[in-house]
C-alpha positions in Angstrom: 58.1 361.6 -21.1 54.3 361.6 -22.0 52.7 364.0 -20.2 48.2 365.1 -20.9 49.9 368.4 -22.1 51.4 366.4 -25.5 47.7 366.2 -26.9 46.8 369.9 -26.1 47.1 372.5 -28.9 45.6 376.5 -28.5 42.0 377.2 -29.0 41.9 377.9 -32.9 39.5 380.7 -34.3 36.0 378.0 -34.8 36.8 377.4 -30.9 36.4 381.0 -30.2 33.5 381.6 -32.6 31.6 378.6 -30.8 32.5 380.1 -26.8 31.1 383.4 -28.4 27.7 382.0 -29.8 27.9 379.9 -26.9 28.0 383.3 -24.7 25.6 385.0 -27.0 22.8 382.1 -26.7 22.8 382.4 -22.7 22.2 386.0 -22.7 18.5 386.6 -21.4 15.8 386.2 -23.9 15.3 390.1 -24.4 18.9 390.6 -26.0 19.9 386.9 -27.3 17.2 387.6 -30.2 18.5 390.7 -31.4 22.1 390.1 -30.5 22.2 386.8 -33.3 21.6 389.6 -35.9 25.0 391.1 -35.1 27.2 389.3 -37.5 30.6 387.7 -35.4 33.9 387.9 -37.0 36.9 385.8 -35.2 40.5 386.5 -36.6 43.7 386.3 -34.8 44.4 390.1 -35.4 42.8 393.9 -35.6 43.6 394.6 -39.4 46.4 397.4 -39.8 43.3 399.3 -40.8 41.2 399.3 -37.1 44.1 399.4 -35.3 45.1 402.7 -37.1 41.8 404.1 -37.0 41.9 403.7 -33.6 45.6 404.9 -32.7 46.4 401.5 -31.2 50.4 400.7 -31.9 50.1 397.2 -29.9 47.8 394.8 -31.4 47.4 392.8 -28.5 45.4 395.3 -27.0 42.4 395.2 -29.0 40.6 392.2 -27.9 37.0 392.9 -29.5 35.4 395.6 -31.3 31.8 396.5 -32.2 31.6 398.0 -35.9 28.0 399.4 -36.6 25.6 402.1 -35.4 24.4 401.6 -31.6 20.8 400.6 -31.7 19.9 403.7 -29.4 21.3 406.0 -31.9 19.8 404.0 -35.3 17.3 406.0 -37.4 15.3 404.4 -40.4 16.9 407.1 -42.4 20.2 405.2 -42.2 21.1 403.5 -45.0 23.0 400.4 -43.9 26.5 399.5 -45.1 26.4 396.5 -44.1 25.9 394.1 -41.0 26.9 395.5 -37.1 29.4 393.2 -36.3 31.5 392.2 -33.7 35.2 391.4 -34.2 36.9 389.1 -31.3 40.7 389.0 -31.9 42.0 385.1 -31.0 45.5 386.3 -30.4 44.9 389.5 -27.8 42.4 387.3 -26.2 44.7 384.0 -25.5 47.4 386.6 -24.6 44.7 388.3 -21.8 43.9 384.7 -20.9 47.4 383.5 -20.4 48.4 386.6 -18.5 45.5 386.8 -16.1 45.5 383.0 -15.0 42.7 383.1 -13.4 39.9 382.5 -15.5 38.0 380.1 -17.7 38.9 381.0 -21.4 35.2 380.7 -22.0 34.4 383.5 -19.3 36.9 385.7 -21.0 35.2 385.3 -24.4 32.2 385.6 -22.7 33.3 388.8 -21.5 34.7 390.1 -24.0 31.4 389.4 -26.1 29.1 391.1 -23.2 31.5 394.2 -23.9 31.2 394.3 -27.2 27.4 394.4 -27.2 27.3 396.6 -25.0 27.7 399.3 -27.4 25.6 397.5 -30.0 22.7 397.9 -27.0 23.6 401.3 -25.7 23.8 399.0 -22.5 24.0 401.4 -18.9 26.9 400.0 -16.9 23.4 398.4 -14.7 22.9 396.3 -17.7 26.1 395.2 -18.6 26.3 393.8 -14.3 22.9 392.3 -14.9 24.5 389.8 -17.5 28.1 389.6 -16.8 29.2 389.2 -13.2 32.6 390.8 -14.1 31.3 394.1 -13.4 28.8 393.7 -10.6 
C-alpha cells in the first residue's frame, strides 16, 4: 500500500522556529523591528522549572510563554538578565493543532506567536485583533 502519507513525518522544532520568524516578519512595520530583538526559543516542552513556577501539572497546556519585562513597564534602571524571549513548546502546539482540526499549523504558530508578544508589547486586546484575525 503506498499511500502520500508514507513520506510525511511531524513538523520538527527548525519547522516551528521558521513558521514563527515567518509570523514575526509579517507583523506591520511598527512591531516586526522591535519584535526580532525578542530572542525565540522552540523546544518540545515547558521545563519542569516553568511549568512549576506557574502551577501547570499538564504540560501540554503551555503552548508559548513570554519571559522578560513588558516594554510598557521597562525602566532604564533595569538591569537586564538577559534577552525577553519567547518560548513556543512544539509538542502542546502539534497536540492543539491535531485536536482543533481546523486550522493551518502555520496559523496556529502564528497565533500563538501574536500571544506571546502581546505581553512583550503591553498590546490592548484592539491591538492584538489589528494583527491576528483570531480575536477580531
Amino acid at each position: 500500500m503506498t499511500s502520500e502519507w508514507n513520506e510525511v513525518t511531524p513538523p520538527d522544532l527548525d519547522d516551528l522556529e521558521r513558521m514563527a520568524r515567518e509570523a514575526m516578519a509579517a507583523l506591520p512595520p511598527d512591531f516586526a523591528g522591535p519584535a526580532g530583538a525578542v530572542a525565540l526559543r522552540v523546544v518540545d516542552f515547558a521545563s519542569d522549572e516553568i511549568l512549576d513556577d506557574m502551577q501547570i501539572d499538564d504540560p501540554y497546556a503551555l503552548t508559548g510563554l513570554y519571559d522578560g519585562i513588558p516594554m510598557t513597564q521597562k525602566s532604564v534602571l533595569d538591569q537586564p538578565m538577559g534577552p525577553d524571549t519567547i518560548w513556543l513548546f512544539r509538542r502542546p502546539i502539534l497536540d492543539e493543532w491535531i485536536g482543533r482540526g481546523d486550522i493551518a499549523l502555520g496559523d496556529l504558530v502564528a497565533h500563538v506567536m501574536v500571544h506571546e508578544l502581546a505581553h512583550h508589547f503591553g498590546w490592548s486586546d484592539d491591538d492584538i485583533a489589528r494583527i491576528d484575525q483570531w480575536w477580531t
